[in-house]
Backbone and ligand atoms as CSV (ligand in chain L), in Angstrom:
chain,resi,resn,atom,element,x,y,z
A,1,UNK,N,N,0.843,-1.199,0.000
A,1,UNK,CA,C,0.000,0.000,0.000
A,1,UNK,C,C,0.882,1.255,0.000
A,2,UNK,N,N,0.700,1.982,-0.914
A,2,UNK,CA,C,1.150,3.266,-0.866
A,2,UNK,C,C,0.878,4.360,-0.498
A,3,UNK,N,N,1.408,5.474,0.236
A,3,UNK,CA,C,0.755,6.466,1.122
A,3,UNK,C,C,0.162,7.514,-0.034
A,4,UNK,N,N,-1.208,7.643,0.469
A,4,UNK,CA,C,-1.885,8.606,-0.089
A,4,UNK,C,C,-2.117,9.796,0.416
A,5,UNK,N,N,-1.410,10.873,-0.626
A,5,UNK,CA,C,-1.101,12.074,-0.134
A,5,UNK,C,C,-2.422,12.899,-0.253
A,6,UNK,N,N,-3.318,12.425,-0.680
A,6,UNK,CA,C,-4.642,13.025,-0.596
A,6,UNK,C,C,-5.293,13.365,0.909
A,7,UNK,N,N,-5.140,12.162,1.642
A,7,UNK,CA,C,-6.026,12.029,2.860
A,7,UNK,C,C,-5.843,13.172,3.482
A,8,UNK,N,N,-6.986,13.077,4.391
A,8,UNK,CA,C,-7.553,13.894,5.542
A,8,UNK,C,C,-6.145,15.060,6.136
A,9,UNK,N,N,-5.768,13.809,6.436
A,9,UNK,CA,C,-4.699,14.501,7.322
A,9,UNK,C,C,-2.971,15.136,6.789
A,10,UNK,N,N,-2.939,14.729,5.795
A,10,UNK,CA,C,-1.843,15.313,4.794
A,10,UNK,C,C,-3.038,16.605,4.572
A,11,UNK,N,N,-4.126,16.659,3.756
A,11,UNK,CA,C,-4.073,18.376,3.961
A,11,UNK,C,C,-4.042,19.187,4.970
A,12,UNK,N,N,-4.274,18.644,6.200
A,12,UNK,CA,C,-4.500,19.284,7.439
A,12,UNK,C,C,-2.863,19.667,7.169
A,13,UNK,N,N,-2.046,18.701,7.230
A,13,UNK,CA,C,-0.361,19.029,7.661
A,13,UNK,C,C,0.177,20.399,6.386
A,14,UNK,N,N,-0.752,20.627,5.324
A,14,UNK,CA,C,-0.222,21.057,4.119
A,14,UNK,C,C,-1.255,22.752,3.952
A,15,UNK,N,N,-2.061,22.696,5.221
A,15,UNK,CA,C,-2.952,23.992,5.671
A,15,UNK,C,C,-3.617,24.070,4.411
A,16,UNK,N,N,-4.586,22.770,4.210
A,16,UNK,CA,C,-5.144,23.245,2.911
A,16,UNK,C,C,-6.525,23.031,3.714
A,17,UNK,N,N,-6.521,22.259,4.892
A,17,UNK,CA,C,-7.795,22.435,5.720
A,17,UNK,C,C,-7.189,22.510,7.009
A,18,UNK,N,N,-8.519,23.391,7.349
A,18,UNK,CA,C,-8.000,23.407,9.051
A,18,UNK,C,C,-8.329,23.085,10.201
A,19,UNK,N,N,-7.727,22.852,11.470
A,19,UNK,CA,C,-7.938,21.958,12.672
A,19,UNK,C,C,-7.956,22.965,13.631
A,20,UNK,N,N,-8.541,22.088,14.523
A,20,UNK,CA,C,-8.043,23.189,16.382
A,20,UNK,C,C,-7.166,22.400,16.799
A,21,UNK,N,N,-5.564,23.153,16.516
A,21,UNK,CA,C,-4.448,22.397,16.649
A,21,UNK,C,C,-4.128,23.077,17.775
A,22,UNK,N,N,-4.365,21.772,18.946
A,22,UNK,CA,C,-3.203,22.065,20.199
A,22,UNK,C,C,-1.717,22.109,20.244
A,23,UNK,N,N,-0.892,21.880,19.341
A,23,UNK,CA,C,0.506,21.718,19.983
A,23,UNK,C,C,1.093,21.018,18.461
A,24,UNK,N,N,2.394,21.562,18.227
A,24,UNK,CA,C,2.877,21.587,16.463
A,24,UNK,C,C,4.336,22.010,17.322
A,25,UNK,N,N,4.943,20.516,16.714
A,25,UNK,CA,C,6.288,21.265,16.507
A,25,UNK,C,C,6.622,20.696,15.124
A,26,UNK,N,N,8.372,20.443,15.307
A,26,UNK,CA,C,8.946,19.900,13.949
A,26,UNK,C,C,8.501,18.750,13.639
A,27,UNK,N,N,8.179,17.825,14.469
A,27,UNK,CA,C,8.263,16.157,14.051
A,27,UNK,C,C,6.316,15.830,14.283
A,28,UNK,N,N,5.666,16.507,14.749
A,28,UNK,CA,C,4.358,16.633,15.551
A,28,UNK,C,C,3.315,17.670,15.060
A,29,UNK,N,N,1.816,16.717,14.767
A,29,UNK,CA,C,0.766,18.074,14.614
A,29,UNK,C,C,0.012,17.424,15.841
A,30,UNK,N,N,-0.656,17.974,16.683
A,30,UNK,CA,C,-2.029,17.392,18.042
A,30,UNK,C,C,-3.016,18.343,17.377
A,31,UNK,N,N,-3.975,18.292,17.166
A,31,UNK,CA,C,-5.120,18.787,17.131
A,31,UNK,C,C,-6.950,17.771,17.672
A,32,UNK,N,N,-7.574,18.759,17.841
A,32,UNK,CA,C,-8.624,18.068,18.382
A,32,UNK,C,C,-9.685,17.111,17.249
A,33,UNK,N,N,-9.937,16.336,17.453
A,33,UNK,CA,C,-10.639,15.216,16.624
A,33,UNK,C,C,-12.303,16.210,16.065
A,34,UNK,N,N,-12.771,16.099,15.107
A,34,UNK,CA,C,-13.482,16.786,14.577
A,34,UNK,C,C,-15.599,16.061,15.252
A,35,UNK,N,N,-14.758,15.136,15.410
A,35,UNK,CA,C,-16.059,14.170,16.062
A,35,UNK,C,C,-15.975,13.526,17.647
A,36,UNK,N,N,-15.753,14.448,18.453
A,36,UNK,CA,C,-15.008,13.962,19.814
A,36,UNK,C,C,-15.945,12.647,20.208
A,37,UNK,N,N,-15.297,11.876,20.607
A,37,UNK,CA,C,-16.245,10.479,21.177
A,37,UNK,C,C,-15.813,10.779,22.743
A,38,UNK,N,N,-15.648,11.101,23.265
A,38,UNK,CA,C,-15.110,11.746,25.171
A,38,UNK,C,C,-15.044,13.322,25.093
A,39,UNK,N,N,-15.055,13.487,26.070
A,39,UNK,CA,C,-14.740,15.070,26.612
A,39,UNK,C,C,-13.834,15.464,26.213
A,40,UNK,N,N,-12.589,14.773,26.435
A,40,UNK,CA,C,-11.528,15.211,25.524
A,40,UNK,C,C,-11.278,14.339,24.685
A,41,UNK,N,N,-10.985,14.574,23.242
A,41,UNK,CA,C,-10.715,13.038,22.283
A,41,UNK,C,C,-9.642,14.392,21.246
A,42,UNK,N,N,-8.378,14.176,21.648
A,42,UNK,CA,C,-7.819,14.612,20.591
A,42,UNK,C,C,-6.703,13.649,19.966
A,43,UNK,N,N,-6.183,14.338,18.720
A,43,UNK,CA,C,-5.292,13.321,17.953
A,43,UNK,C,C,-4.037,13.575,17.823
A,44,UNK,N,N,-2.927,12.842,17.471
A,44,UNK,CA,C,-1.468,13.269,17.378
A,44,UNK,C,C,-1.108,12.614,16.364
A,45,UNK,N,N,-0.217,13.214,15.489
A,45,UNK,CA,C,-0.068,12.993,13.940
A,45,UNK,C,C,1.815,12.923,13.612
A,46,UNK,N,N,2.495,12.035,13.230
A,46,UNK,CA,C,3.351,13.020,12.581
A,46,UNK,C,C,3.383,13.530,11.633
A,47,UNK,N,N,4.440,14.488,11.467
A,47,UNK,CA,C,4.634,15.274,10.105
A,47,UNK,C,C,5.196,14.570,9.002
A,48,UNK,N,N,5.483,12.865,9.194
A,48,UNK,CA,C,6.619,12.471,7.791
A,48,UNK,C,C,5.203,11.571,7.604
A,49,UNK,N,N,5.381,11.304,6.053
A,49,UNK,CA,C,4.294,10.367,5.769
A,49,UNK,C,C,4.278,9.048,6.054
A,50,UNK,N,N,3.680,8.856,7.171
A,50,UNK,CA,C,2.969,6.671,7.421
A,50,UNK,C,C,1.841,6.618,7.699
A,51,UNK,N,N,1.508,5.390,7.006
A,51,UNK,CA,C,0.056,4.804,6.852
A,51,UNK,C,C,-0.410,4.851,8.047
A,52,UNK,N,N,0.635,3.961,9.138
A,52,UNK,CA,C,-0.083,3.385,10.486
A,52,UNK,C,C,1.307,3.096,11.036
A,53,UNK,N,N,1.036,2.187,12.498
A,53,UNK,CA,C,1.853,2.244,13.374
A,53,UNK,C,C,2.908,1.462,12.682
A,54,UNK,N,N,2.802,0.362,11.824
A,54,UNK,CA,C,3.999,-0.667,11.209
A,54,UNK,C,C,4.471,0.096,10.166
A,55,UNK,N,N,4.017,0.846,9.807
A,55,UNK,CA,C,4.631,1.583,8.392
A,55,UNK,C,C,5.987,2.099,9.045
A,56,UNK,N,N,5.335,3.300,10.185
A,56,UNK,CA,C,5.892,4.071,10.976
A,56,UNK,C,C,7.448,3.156,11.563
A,57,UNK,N,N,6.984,2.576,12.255
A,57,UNK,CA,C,8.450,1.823,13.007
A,57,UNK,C,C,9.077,1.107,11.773
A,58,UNK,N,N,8.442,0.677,10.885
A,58,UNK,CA,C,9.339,0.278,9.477
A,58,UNK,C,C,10.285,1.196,9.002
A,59,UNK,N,N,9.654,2.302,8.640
A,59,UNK,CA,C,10.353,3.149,7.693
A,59,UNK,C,C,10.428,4.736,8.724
A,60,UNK,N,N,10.602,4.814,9.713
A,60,UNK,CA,C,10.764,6.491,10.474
A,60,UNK,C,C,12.061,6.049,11.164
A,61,UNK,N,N,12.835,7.600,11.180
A,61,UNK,CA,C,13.962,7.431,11.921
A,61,UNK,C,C,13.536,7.219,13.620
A,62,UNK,N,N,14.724,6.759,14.268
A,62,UNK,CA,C,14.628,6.895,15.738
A,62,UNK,C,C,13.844,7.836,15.979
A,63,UNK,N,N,14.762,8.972,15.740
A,63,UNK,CA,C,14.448,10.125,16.186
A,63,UNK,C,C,12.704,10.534,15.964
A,64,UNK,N,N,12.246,10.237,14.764
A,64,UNK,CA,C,10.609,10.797,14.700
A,64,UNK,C,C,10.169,9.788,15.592
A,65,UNK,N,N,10.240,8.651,16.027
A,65,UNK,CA,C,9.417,7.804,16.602
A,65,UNK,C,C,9.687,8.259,17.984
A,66,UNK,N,N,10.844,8.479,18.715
A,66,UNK,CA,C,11.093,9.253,19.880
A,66,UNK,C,C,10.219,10.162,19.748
A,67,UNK,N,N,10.299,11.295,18.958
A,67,UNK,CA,C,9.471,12.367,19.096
A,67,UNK,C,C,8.125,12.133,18.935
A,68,UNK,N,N,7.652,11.463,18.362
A,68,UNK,CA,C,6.216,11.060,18.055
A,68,UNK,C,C,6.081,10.953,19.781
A,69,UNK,N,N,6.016,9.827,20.287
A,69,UNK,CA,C,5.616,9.269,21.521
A,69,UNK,C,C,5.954,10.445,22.990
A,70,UNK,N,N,7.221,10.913,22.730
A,70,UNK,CA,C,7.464,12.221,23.460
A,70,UNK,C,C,5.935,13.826,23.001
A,71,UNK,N,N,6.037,13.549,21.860
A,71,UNK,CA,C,4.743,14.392,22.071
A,71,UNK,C,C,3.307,14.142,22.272
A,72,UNK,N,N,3.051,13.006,22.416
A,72,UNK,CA,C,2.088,12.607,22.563
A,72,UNK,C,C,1.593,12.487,24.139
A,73,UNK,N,N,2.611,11.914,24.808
A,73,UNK,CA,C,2.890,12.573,26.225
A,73,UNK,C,C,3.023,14.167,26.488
A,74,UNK,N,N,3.146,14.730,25.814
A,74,UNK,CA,C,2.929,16.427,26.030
A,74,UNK,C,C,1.461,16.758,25.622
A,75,UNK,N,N,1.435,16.566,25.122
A,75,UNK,CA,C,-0.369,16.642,24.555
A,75,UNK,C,C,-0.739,16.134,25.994
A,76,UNK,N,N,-1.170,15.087,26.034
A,76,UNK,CA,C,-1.442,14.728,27.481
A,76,UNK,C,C,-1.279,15.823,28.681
A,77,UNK,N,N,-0.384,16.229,28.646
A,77,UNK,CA,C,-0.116,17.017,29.879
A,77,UNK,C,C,-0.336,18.474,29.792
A,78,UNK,N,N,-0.625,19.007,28.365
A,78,UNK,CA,C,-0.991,19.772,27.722
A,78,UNK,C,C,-2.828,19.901,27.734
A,79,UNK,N,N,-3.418,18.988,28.036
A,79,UNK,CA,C,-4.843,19.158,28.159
A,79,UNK,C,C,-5.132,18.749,29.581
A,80,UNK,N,N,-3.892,18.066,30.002
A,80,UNK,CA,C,-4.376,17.899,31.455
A,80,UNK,C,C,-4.914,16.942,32.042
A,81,UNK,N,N,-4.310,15.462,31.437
A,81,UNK,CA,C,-5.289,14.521,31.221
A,81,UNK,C,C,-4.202,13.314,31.650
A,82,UNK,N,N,-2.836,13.974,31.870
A,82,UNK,CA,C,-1.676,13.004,31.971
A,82,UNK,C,C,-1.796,12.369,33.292
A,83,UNK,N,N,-1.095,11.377,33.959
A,83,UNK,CA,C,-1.530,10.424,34.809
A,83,UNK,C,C,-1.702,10.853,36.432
A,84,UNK,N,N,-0.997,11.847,36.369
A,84,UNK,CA,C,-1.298,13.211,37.449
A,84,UNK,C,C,-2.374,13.681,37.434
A,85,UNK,N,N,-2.983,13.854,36.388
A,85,UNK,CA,C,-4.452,14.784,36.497
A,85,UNK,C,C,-5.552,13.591,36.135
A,86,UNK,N,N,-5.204,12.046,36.452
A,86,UNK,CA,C,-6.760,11.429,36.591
A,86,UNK,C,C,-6.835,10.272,35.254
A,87,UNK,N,N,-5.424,10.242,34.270
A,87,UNK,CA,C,-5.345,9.591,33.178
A,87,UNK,C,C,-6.138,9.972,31.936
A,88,UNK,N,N,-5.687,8.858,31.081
A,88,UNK,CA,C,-6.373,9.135,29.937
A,88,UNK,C,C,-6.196,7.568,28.837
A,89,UNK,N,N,-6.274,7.703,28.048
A,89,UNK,CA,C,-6.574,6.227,27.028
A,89,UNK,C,C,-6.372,7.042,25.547
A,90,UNK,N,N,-4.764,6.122,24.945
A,90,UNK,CA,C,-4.268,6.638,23.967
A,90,UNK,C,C,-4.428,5.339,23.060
A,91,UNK,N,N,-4.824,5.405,21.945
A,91,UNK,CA,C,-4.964,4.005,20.948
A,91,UNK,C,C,-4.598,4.524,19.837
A,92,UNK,N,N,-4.140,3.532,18.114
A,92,UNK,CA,C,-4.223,3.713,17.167
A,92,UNK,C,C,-4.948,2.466,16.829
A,93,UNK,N,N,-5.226,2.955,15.744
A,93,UNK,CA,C,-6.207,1.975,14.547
A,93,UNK,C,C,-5.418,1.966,13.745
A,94,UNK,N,N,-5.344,0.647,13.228
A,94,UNK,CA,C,-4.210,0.154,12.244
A,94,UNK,C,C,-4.672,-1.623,11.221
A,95,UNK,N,N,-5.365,-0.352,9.687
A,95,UNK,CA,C,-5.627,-1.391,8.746
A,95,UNK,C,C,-7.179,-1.328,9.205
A,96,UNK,N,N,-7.778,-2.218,8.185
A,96,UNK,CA,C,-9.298,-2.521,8.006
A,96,UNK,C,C,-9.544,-3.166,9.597
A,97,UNK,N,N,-9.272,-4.062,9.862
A,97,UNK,CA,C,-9.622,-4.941,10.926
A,97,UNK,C,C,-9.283,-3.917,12.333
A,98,UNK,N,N,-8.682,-3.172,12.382
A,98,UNK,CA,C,-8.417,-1.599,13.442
A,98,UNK,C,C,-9.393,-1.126,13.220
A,99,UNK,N,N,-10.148,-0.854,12.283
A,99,UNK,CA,C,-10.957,0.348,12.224
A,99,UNK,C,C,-10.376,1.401,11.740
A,100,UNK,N,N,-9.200,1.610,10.931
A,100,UNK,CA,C,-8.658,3.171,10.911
A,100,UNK,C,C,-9.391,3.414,8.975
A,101,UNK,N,N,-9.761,4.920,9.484
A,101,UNK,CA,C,-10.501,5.197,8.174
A,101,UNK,C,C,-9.553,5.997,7.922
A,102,UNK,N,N,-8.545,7.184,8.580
A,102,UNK,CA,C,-7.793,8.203,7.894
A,102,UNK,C,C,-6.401,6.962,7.725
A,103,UNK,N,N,-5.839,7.015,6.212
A,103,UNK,CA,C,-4.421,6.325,6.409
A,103,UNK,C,C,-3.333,7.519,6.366
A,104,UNK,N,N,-3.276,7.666,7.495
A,104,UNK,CA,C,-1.921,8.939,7.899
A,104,UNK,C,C,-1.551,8.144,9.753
A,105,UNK,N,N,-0.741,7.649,9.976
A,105,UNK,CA,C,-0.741,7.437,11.208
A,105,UNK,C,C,-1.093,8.002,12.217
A,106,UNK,N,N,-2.524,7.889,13.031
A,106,UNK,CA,C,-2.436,8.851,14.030
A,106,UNK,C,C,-2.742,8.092,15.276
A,107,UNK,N,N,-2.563,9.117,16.755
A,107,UNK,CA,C,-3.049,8.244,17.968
A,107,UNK,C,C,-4.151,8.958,18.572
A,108,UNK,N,N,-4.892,8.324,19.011
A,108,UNK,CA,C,-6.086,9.024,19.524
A,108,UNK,C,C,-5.514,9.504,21.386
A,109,UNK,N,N,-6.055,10.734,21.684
A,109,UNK,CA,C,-6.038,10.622,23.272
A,109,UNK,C,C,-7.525,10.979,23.587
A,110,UNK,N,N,-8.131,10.142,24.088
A,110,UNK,CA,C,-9.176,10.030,25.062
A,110,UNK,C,C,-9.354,10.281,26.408
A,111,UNK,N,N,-9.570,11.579,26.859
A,111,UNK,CA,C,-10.049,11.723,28.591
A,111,UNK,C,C,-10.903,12.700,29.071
A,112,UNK,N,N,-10.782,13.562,30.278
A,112,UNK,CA,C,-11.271,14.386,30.803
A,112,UNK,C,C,-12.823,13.601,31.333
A,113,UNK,N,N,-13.032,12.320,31.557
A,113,UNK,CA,C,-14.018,11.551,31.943
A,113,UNK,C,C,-13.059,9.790,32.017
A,114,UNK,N,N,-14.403,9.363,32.931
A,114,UNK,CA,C,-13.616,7.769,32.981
A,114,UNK,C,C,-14.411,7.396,31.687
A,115,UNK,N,N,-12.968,6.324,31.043
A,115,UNK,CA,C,-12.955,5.952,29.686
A,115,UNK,C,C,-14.350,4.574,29.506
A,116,UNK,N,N,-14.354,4.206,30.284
A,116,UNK,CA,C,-14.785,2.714,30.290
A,116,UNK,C,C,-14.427,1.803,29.604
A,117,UNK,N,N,-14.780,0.765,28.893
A,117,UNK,CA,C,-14.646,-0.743,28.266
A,117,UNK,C,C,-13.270,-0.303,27.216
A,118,UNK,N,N,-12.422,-1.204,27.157
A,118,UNK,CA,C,-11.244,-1.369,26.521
A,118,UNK,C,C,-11.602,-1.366,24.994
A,119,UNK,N,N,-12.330,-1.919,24.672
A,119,UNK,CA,C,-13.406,-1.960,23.312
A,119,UNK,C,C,-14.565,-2.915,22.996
A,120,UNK,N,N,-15.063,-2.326,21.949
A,120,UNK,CA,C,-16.840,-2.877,21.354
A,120,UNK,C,C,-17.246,-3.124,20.291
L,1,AMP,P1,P,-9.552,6.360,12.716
L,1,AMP,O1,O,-10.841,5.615,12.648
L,1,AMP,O2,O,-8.661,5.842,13.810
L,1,AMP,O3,O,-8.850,6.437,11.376
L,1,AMP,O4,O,-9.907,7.810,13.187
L,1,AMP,C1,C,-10.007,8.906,12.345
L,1,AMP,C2,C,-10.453,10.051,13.211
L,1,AMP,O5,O,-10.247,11.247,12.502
L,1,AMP,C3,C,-11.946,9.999,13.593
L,1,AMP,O6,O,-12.059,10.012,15.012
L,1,AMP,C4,C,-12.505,11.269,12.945
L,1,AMP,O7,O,-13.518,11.870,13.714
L,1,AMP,C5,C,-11.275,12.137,12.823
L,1,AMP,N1,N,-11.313,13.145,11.779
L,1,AMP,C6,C,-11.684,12.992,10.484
L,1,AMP,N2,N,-11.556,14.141,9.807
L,1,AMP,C7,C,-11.088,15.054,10.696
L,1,AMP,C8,C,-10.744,16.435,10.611
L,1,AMP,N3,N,-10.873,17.118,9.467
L,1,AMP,N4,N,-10.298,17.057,11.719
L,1,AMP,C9,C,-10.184,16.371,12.874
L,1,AMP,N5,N,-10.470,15.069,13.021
L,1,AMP,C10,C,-10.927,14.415,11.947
């Protein structure tokens, strides 16, 4: 499968549409999910192109995958949701059988309420 530079989230990264982006650096976009399923449900993206999480650790340097997961933990602590302030529930969807409809790798953070059931 080849990455399609069309999707959702490549224009978001390319400001051809726009998000309520919490937190952007070099390696990192967070913005809030357009359909929140929790109180808080936002997303974390990187900036290099992968499908999903195996693409990602296939083909990303150390360094973006460090940074990926390092910001994703800032986001967290950034909405206030990190394990100090009561937790939260971070997942990706990865491939048909995941459920992932955008193919741009992203992770969901879920909180600001208790999450309940692991999944359904
Ligand atoms: P997934 O099923 O894991 O691929 O999740 C894709 C997520 O992207 C869903 O939770 C959508 O609500 C969300 N989404 C789709 N389009 C947008 C958008 N333009 N801005 C923010 N979130 C979006």
């Amino acid at each position: 499968m080849t990455y399609d530079k069309n999707n959702i989230f490549a224009k978001i990264l390319r400001g051809e549409i726009p998000c309520k982006k919490i937190y952007e650096n070099k390696f990192v976009l967070s913005f809030h999910d357009i359909s929140p399923q929790k109180k808080i449900h936002a997303l974390i993206i990187p900036k290099g192109e992968y499908i999903d999480l195996d693409d990602f650790i296939k083909n990303a340097t150390e360094k973006e995958i460090l940074e990926f997961f390092r910001g994703l933990t800032h986001v967290a602590k950034l909405l206030k949701v990190s394990s100090i302030d009561g937790g939260y529930r971070s997942l990706a969807n990865i491939g048909k059988n995941g459920g992932q409809e955008v193919p741009h790798l992203h992770f969901h953070i879920f909180g600001g309420e208790k999450i309940g059931k692991m999944v359904s």
